[in-house]
C-alpha positions in Angstrom: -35.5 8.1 -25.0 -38.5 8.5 -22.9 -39.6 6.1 -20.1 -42.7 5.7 -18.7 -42.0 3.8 -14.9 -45.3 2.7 -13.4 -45.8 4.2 -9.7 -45.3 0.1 -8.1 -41.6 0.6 -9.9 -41.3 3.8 -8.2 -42.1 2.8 -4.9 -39.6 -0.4 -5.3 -36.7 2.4 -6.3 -37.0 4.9 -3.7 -39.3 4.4 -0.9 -38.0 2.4 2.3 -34.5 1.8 1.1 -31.3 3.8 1.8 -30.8 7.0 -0.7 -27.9 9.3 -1.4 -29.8 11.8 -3.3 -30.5 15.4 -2.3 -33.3 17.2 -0.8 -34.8 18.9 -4.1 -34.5 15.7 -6.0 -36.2 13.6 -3.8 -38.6 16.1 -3.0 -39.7 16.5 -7.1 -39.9 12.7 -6.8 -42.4 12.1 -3.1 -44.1 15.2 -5.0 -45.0 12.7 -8.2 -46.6 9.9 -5.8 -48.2 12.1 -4.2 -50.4 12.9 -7.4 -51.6 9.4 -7.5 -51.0 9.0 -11.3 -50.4 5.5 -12.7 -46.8 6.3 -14.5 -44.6 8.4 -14.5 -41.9 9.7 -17.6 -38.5 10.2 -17.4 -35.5 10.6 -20.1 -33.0 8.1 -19.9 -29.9 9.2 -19.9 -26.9 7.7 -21.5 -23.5 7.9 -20.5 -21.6 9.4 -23.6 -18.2 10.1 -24.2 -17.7 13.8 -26.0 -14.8 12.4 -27.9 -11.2 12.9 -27.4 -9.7 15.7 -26.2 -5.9 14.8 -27.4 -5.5 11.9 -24.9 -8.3 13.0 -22.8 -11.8 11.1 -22.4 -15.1 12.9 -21.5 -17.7 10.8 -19.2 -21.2 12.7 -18.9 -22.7 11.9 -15.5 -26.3 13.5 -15.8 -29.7 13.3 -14.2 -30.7 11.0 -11.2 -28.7 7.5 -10.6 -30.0 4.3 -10.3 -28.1 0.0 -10.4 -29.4 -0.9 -13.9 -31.3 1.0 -16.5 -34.5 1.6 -15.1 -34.5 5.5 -15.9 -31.9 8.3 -15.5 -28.2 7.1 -15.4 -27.6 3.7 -14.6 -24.1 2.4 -12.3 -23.9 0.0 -15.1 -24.0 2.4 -17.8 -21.5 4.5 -16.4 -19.1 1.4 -16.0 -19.2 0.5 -19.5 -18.5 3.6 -20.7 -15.5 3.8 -18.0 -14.1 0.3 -19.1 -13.8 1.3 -22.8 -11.7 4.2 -22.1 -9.5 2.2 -19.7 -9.0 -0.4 -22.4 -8.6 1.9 -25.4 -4.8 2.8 -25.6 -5.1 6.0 -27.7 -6.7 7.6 -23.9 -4.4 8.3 -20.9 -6.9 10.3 -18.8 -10.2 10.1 -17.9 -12.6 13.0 -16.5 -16.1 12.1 -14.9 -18.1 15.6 -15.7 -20.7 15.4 -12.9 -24.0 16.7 -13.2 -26.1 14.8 -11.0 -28.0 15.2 -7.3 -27.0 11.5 -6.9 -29.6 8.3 -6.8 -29.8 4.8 -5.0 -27.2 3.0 -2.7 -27.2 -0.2 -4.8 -24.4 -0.5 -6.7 -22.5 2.6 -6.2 -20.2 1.9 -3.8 -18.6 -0.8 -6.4 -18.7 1.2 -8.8 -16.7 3.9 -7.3 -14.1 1.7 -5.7 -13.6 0.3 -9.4 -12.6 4.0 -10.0 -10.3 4.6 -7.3 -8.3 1.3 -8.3 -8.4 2.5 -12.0 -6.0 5.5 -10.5 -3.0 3.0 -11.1 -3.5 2.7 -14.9 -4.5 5.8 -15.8 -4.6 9.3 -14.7 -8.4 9.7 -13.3 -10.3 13.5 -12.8 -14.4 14.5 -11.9 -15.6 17.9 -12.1 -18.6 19.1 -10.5 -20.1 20.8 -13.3 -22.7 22.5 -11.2 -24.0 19.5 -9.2 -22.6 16.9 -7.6 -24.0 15.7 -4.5 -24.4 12.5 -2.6 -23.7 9.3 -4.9 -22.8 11.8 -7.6 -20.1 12.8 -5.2 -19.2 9.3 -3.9 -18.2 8.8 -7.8 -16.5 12.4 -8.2 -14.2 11.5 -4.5 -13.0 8.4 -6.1 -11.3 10.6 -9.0 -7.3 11.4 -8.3 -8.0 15.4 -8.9 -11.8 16.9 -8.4 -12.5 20.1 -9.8 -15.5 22.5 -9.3 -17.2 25.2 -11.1 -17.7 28.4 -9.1 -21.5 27.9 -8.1 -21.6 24.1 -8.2 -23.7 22.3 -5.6 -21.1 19.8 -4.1 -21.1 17.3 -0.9 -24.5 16.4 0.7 -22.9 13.2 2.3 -25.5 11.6 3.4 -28.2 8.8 3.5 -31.9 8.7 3.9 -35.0 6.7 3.5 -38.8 7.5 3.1 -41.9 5.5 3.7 -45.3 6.4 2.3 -48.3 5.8 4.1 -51.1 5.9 1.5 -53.4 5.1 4.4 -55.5 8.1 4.7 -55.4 8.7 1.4 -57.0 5.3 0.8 -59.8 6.2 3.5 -60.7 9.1 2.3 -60.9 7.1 -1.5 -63.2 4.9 0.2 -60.3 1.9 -0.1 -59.4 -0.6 2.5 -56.6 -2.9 2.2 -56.5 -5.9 4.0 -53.1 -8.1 3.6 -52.1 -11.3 4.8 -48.3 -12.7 5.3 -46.2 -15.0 7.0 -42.8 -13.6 8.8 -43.0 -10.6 11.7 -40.9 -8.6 9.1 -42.6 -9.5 5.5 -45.3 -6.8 6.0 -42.7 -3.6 8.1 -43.2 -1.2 5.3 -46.4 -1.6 3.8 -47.4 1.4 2.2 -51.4 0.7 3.1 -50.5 1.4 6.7 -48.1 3.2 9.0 -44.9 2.0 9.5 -44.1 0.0 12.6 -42.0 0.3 14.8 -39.9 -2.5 14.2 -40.0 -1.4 10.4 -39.1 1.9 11.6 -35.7 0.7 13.6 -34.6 -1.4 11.1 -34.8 1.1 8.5 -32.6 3.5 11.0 -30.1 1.1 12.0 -29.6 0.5 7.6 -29.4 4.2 7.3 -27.0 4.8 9.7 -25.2 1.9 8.7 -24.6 3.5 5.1 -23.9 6.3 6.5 -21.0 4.9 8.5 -20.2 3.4 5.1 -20.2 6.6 2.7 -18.5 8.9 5.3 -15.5 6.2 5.8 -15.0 5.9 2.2 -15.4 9.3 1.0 -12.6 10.3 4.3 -10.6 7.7 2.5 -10.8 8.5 -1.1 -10.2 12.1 0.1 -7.7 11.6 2.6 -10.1 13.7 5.2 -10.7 12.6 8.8 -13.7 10.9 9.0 -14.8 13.0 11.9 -14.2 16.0 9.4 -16.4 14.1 6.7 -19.1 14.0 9.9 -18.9 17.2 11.3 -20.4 18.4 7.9 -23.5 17.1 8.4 -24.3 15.8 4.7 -24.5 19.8 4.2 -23.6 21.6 0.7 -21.0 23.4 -0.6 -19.9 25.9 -3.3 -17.0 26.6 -5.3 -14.6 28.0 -2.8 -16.2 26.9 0.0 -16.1 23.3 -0.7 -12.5 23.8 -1.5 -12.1 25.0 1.9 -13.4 22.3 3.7 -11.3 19.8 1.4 -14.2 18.3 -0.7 -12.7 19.6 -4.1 -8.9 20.6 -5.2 -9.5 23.1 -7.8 -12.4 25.8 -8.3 -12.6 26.7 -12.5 -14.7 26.4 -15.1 -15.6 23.3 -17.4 -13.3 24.6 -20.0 -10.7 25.6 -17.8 -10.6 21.8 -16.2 -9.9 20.4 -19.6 -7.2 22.9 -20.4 -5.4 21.9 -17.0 -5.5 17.9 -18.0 -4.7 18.5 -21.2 -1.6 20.7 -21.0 1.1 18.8 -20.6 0.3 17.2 -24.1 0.7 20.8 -25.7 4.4 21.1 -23.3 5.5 17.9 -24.5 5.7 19.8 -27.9 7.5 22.5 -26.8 10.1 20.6 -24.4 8.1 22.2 -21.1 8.1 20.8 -17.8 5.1 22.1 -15.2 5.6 21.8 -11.8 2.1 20.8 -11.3 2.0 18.1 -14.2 5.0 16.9 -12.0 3.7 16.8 -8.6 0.1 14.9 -10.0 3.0 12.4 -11.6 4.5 11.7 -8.1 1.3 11.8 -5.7 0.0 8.8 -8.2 3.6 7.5 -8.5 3.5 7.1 -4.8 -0.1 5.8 -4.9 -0.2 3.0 -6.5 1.6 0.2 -8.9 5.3 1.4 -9.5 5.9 -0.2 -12.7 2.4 1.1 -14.4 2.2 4.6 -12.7 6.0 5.2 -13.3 5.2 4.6 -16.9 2.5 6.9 -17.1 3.8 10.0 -15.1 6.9 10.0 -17.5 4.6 9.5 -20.6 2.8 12.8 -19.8 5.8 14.6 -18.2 6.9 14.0 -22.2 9.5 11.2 -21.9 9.5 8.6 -24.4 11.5 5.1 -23.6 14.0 4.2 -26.1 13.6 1.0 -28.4 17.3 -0.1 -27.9 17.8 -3.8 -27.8 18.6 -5.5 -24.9 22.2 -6.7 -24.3 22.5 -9.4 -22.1 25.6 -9.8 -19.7 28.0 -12.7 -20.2 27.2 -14.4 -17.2 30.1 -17.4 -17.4 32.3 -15.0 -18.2 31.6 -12.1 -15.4 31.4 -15.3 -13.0 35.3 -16.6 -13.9 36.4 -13.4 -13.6 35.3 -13.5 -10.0 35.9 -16.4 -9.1 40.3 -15.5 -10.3 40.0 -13.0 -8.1 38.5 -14.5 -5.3 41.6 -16.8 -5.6 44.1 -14.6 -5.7 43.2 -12.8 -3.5 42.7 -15.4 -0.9 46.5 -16.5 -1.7 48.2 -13.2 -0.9 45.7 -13.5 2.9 47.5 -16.6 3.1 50.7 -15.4 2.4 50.9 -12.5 5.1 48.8 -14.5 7.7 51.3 -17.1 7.3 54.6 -14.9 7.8 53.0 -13.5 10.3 52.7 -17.0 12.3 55.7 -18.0 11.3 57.1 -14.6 12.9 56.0 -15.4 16.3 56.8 -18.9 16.0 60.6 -18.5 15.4 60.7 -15.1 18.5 58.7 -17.8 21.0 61.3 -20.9 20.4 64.6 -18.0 20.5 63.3 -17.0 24.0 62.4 -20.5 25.4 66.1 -21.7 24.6 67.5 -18.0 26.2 66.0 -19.1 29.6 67.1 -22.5 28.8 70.5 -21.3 28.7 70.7 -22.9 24.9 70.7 -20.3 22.2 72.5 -21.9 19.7 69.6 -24.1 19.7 66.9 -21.9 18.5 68.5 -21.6 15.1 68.1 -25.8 14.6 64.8 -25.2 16.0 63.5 -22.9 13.9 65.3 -24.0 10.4 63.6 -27.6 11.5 59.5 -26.1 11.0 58.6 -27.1 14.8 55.7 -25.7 16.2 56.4 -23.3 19.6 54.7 -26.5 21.4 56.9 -28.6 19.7 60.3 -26.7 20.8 59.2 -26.9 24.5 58.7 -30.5 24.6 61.9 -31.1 23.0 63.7 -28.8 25.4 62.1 -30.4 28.2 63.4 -33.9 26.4 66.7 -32.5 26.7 66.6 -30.7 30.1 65.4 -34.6 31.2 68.3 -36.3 30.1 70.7 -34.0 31.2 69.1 -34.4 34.9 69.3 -38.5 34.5 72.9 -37.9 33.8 73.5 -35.8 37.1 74.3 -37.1 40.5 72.4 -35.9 43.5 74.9 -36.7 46.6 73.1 -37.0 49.5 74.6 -38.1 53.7 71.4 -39.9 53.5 71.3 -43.7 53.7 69.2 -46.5 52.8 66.5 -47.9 54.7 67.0 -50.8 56.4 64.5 -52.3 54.0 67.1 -51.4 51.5 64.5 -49.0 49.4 66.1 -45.8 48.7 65.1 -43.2 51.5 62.3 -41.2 50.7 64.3 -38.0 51.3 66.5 -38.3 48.6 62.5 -39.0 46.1 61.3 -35.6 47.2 64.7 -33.9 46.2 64.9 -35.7 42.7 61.1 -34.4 42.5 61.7 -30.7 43.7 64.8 -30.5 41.3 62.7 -31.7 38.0 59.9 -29.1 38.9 62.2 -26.5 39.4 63.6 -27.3 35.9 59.8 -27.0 34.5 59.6 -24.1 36.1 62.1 -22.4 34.5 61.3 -23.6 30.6 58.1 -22.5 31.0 58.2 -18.7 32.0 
């Protein structure tokens, strides 16, 4: 359909606002103001879907891109059309076919993040079908694979703005303009007059800034370093060369592109595993969402999940089992821990009566279950009693008090230590 856009819509679009569009592009459209005509026509274009291609769906990307329908190809167009192949569930790929020297900042960088996350449902690819450049590359980056024809005009990251000073053109028209506002900055890039210099810095600072912005994103959806992505100098590539520089992954035709998504559909039928098919499986395996990517890098490496129904485990059952065992084998610890104790129980009390001098002993000992403590004490008991029982003669007499003389105290003492002594080694 064609569009007429007055030249106040133009100026709103593309003058004194950050662009990623290329030089011949916005050079046909400066060239249009410059005629001074009232309106201008464009075709809209739509954002159509050839049909399926067995599983595959076919996104045209043409003409200049703009937020919302103004002309061209809107952000908003191409989203639509996006979404419906994500939900339709007869499509598991998707392949952006770029022709398109890019358009406004507004809106892209959404769109093309919504693209990159979409590369966990389904299986994503651009090709730059002989232009691709600035946000028409932003779009193509955000793609899991990016394929290029031989002479296709690819990269041109970069931003820009214009202003137009209709000033002397006015003069020599015979016009003056004379505007009044309120606000240092409401008046910074009227077209009437030339820009100022505050207008002028603040429209360098927001070009840089999505500059910044499109070369951090692209080095991200690329996996380039970003210095790489600036060294380039929003220049242009071709085929090979933007290959080279890491831009694109494969150089082929249009018809060679959809041969490449579409063949391991035609090995599923003949029971034929690519290597390729099994590597893009893996990289977006490793990418993303386990569960959904697993799914779909088996689906078109040909496996089909069986319908079996699910058996549950007896749970009760498995958990009695365990718990027998647990017991039993806890009892048969027990038992060799305890004839192990009981071992060195019955060789501690045999030596204590040997030093003793009383190894008939040890066998009433040990038949009676007393601990090794136990069968000390009672030795001592009985070393004791037998002291009581024994004399110590002594020259020695009384006091004259009558208390017994401290000499014959310390011997009764030295004699029951030395009997300590000898029970306890």
């Amino acid at each position: 359909m064609t569009r007429k856009i007055s030249a106040i819509e133009m100026n709103g679009m593309f003058l004194n606002a950050p662009l990623m569009v290329s030089d011949s592009y916005l050079i046909a459209l400066t060239g249009a103001l410059k005629t001074g005509s009232g309106f201008f026509e464009f075709e809209d274009e739509e954002v159509e879907s050839t049909g399926k291609i067995d599983s595959l769906a076919v996104l045209n990307v043409f003409g200049g891109l703009t937020h919302r329908g103004y002309w061209g190809t809107s952000y908003e167009a191409i989203r639509y059309a996006f979404n419906q192949a994500l939900k339709d569930e007869t499509i598991s790929a998707i392949l952006f076919n770029l022709s398109s020297p890019g358009g406004v900042v507004s809106g892209v960088f959404d769109l093309a993040d919504e693209i990159f996350q979409a590369r966990k449902i389904k299986s994503i690819f651009a090709i730059s079908n002989e232009f691709a450049t600035s946000a028409a590359y932003l779009i193509g980056a955000a793609a899991g694979k990016f394929f290029s024809t031989r002479t296709a005009a690819t990269g041109s990251i970069g931003v820009r703005a214009v202003h137009v000073d209709f000033s002397k053109m006015n003069e020599q028209m015979g016009l003056k303009f004379t505007t009044v506002y309120a606000g240092s900055h409401k008046n910074d890039f009227d077209p009437e007059s030339p820009i100022s210099k505050q207008a002028l810095k603040a429209m360098t600072e927001s070009v840089n800034k999505t500059n910044d912005l499109f070369i951090n994103t692209v080095a991200k959806y690329r996996k380039i370093d970003p210095q790489t992505v600036r060294d380039m100098q929003a220049a242009i590539y071709e085929g090979e060369d933007a290959k080279a520089i890491g831009l694109v992954d494969r150089v082929m035709s249009f018809k060679e592109a959809i041969q490449e998504i579409t063949k391991p559909k035609k090995q599923k039928e003949n029971n034929i595993m690519n290597l390729n098919d099994l590597k893009t499986g893996l990289t977006q395996f490793l990418s993303g969402d386990l569960k959904a990517e697993t799914e779909l890098a088996l689906k078109n490496l040909g496996y089909e999940p069986k319908k079996d129904p699910v058996i549950m485990p007896d749970v009760d059952k498995i958990k009695a089992e365990s718990e027998a065992t647990g017991k039993l084998a806890g009892v048969e610890e027990g038992k060799a821990e305890g004839a192990k104790l009981a071992l060195e129980t019955a060789t501690g009390i045999m030596d204590l009566c040997l030093v003793d001098g009383k190894p008939d002993l040890a066998i009433d000992l040990i038949k009676s279950g007393v601990t090794l403590e136990g069968a000390r004490e009672k030795l001592l008991a009985l070393k004791a009693d037998a002291d009581k029982t024994a004399d110590i003669k002594s020259t020695v007499g009384a006091l004259s008090t009558g208390s017994i003389n401290p000499l014959i105290t310390d011997a009764l003492r030295r004699k029951e230590e030395a009997a300590a002594q000898r029970l306890n080694k």
